[in-house]
BAMI-991582 format. One record per residue: x, y, z of N, C-alpha, C, O in turn. Coordinates in steps of 0.05 Angstrom, whole numbers, plus 5000, padded with zeros to 4 digits. Atoms other than C-alpha are relative to their C-alpha. Last residue first. Example, Ala and Ser with C-alpha at 12.3 -4.5 7.8 and 13.67 -1.06 7.14 Angstrom:
BEGIN
498449764999527349795143498550225014499550445018
501849765000524649105156501850245000503950245013
REM end
This chain:
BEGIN
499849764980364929549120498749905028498650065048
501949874991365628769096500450305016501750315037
500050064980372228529058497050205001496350374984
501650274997371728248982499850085039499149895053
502549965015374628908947497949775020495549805019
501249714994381028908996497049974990495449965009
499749964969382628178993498450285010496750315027
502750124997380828248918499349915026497049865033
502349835001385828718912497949905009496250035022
501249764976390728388957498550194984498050404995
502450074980389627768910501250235028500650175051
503150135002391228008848498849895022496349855025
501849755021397428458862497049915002495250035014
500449884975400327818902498550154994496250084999
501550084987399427438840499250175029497050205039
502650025003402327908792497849875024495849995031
502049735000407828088832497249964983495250074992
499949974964410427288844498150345002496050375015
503450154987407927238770500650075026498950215037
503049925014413327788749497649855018496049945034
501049784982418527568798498250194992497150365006
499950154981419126858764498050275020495850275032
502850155001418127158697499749815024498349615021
501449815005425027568714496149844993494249925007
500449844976428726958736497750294999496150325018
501850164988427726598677498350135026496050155034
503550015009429827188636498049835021495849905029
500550054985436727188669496250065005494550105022
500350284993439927468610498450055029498150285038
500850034975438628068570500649715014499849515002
499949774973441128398512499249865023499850025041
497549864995443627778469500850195024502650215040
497950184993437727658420503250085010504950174996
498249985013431628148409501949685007500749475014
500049835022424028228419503149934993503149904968
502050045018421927738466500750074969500349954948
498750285010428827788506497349924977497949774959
496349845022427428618508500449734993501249714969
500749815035419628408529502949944986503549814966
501650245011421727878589499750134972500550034951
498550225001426928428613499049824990500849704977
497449995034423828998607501049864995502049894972
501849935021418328798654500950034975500249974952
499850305010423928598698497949944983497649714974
498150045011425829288709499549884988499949924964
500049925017418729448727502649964983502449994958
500950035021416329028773501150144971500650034950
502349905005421429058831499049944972500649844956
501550124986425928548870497650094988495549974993
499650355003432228608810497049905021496249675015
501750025022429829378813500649714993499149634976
502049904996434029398884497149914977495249784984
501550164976439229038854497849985010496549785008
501250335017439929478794498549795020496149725021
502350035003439930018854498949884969496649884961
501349954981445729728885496850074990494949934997
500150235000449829708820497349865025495849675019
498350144988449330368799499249745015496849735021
501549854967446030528740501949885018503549725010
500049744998448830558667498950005031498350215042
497250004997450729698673501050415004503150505013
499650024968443229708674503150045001503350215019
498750244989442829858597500550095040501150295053
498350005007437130388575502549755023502049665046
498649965038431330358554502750105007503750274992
502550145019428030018630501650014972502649824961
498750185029434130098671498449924984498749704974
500050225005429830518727501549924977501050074958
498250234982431631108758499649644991500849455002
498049875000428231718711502649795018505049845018
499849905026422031448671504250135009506050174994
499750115024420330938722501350124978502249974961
498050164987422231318790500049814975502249704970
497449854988418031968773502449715002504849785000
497949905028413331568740501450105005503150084988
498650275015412231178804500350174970502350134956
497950194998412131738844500649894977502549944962
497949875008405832138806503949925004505749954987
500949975032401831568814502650164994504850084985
497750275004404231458889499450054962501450024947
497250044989401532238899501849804984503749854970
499349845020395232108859502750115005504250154986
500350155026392431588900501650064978502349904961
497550155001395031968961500049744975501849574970
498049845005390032418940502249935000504150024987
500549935026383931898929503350214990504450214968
500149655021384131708990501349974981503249834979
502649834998382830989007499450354997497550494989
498749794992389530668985496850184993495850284973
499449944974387229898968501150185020502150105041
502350024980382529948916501650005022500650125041
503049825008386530348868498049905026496650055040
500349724986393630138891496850125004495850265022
499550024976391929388882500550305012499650375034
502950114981388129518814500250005032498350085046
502049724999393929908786497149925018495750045034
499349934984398729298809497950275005497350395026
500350124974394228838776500850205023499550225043
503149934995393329278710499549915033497950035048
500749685009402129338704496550005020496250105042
499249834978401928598725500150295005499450395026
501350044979397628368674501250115020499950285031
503449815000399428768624500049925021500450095038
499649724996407028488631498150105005498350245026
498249934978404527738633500050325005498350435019
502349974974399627868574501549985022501450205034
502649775016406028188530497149925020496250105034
498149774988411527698558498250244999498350405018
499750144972406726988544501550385013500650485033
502850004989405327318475499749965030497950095041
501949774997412527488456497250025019496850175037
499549914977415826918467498750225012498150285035
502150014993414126758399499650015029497449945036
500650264991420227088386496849935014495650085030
503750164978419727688353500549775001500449644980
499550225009428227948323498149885020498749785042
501450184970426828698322500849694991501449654967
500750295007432329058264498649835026500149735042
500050264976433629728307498349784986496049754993
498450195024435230388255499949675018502049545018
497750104993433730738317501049904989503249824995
498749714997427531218294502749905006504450085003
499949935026424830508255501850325000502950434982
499050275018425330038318500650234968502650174954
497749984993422230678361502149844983504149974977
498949775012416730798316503650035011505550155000
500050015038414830028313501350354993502450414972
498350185004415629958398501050114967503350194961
497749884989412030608410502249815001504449885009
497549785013407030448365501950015009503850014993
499050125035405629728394501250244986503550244977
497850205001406330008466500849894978503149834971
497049774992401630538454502249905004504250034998
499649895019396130008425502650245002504150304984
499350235032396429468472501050284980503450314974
497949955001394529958532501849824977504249874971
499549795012387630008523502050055001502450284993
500649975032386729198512501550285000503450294985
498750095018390229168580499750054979501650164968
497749755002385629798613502849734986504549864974
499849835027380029298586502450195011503550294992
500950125035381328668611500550334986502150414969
497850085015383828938682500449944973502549984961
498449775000377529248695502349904989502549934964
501049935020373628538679501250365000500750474978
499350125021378328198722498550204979500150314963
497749895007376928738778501249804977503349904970
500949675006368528628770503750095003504150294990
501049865023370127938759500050214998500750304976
496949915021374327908823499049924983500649734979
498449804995367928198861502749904989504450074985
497050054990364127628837500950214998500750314975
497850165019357327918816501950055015502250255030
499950384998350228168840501549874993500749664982
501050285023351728818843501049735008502849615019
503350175000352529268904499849804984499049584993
499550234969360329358907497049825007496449595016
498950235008359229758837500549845014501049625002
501850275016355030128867500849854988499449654985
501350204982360830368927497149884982495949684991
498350244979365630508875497449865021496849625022
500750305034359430908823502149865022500649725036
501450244987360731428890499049744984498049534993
503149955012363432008854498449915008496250015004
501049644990369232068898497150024986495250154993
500549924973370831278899498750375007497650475026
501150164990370431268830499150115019497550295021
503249865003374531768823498649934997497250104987
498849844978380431358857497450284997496350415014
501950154984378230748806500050335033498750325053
502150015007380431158751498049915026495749985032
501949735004386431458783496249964994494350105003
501049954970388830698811497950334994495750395003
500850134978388730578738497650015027495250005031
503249885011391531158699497849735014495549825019
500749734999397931058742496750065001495150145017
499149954978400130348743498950245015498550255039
500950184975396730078691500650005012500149805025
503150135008396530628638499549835026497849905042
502049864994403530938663496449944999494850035015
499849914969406930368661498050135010496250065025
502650154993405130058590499850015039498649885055
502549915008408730468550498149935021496050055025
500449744991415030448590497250154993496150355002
500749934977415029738577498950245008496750265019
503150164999413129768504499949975023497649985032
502749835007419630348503497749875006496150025019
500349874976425029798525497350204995495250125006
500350184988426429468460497950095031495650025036
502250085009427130128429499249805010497049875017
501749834997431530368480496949974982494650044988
500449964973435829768486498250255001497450245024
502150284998436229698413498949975031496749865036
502749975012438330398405498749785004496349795005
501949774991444030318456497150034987495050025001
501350114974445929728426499150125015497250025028
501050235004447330058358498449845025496049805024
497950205003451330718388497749764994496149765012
501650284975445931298396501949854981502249914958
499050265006448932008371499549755019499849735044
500150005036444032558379502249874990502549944967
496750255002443632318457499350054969497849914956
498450074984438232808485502349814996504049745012
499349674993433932958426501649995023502850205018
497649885020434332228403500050265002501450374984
496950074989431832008476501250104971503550194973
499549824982424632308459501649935014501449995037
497849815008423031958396501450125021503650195012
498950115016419331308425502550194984504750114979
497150144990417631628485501749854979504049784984
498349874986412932048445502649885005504749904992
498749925024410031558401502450295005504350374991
498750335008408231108463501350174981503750144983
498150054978405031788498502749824985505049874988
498249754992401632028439502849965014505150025007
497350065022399131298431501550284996503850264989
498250265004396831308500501249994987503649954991
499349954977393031938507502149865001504249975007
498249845009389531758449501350085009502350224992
499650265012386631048492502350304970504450244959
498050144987385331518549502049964973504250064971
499849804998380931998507502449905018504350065021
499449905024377031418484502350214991503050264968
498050225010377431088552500150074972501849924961
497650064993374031628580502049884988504249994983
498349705006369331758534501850055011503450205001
499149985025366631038538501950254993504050244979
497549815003367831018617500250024973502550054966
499349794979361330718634501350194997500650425004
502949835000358730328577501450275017501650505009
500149855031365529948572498250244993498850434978
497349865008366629778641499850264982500150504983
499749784990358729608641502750194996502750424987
501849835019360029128589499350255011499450454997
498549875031366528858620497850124980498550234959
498249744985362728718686500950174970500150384960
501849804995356628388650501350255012500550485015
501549855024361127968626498950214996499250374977
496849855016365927798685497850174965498050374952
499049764982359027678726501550184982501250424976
501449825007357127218672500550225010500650424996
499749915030364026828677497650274990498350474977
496749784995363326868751499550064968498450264958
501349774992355726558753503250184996503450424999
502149875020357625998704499550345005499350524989
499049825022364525868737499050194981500050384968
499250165013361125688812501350174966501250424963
497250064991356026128849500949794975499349704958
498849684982349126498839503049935015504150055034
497350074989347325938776500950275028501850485020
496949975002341026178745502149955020501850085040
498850325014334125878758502750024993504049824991
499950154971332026498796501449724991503049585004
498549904976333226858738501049895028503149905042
496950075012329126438693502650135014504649995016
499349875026323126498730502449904996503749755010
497449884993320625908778500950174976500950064954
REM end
């Protein structure tokens, strides 16, 4: 019997390898991509980080902390919400989507092991764009170890929800549509960097059921003391979106043509 044949084709061994071999391809595949992403990012993060003090050239103390606070969300939208479903959306046009469906590995390896790395590549635009904003706002951070749990949480749902648009909206154009939406509705209607008490009340509410308010909300209590209550609640409706996220992709990825 070769050694191949003698390997595991179910159970944690064969997933874990799967997830390996996914995240090595990942990596192989899109190197120049993700190189070109990954500057793309801290541009972005170092951007949003200045680009309210040209529009409000006086910021009031809590204002600034609310916008710096807020920024590591806004970093980390576009990457896993956006750049995402796009990657997997040309995929599908190139056809690498339907070889990647061939291999010999757990299909939620092959979207765990996507998720891994567009997290890692969003780490870094969110850290500048936190540290430039904190230093353009005069904004003392106060890191609670709260941090870590708020930081993979956030990724994950960000990469989950990009995974669930990506495989489950079969053209490619309306891929790029809802892409373009959701920054349209994150950067310009949401209470992310700046206080909810500025929107009206109705569509706080609204963003009380969605991912991205409450994205700000686990981070901003990570990072400060005071701005935010109802944290619990907000890591409640995080996992509730992460999990769904994670298993209507793999609902999608795992059905037979």
């Amino acid at each position: 019997m070769s050694a191949a044949a003698a390997l595991p084709r179910s159970g944690p061994e064969h997933w874990l390898r799967g997830y390996r071999h996914m995240l090595a391809f990942e990596v192989a595949s899109s190197r120049q991509l993700l190189g070109f992403m990954l500057a793309i990012q801290l541009l972005l993060g170092a951007g949003m980080a200045v680009l309210y003090g040209f529009y409000l050239p006086v910021i009031p103390p809590r204002l600034g902390a609310f916008i710096a606070t807020g920024t590591p969300a806004l970093a980390l939208i576009p990457v896993g919400f956006v750049s995402l479903p796009s990657v997997i959306a040309n995929r599908k046009l190139d056809h690498s989507y339907d070889y990647v469906r061939t291999l010999p590995v757990p299909r939620s390896a092959s979207i765990a092991a996507t998720a891994t790395v567009f997290t890692l590549l969003v780490l870094p635009g969110a850290a500048v764009a936190l540290a430039l904003a904190s230093w353009r706002y005069g904004v003392t951070l106060q890191i609670s170890p709260m941090i870590v749990p708020a930081v993979l949480l956030t990724s994950l749902v960000a990469t989950s929800a990009g995974a669930a648009i990506g495989h489950g909206v079969s053209d490619p154009m309306i891929t790029a549509l809802l892409g373009n939406l959701i920054i349209f509705l994150a950067l310009l209607f949401t209470p992310v960097v700046f206080p909810p008490s500025q929107y009206p009340t109705w569509l706080v509410s609204v963003h009380g059921a969605l991912p991205f308010y409450n994205m700000a909300i686990v981070l901003r209590a990570a990072l400060s003391v005071g701005l935010v209550t109802n944290v619990a609640r907000a890591y409640a409706v995080l996992g509730a979106w992460a999990l769904a996220a994670l298993a209507f992709a793999a609902w999608v990825v795992s059905r037979r043509r």
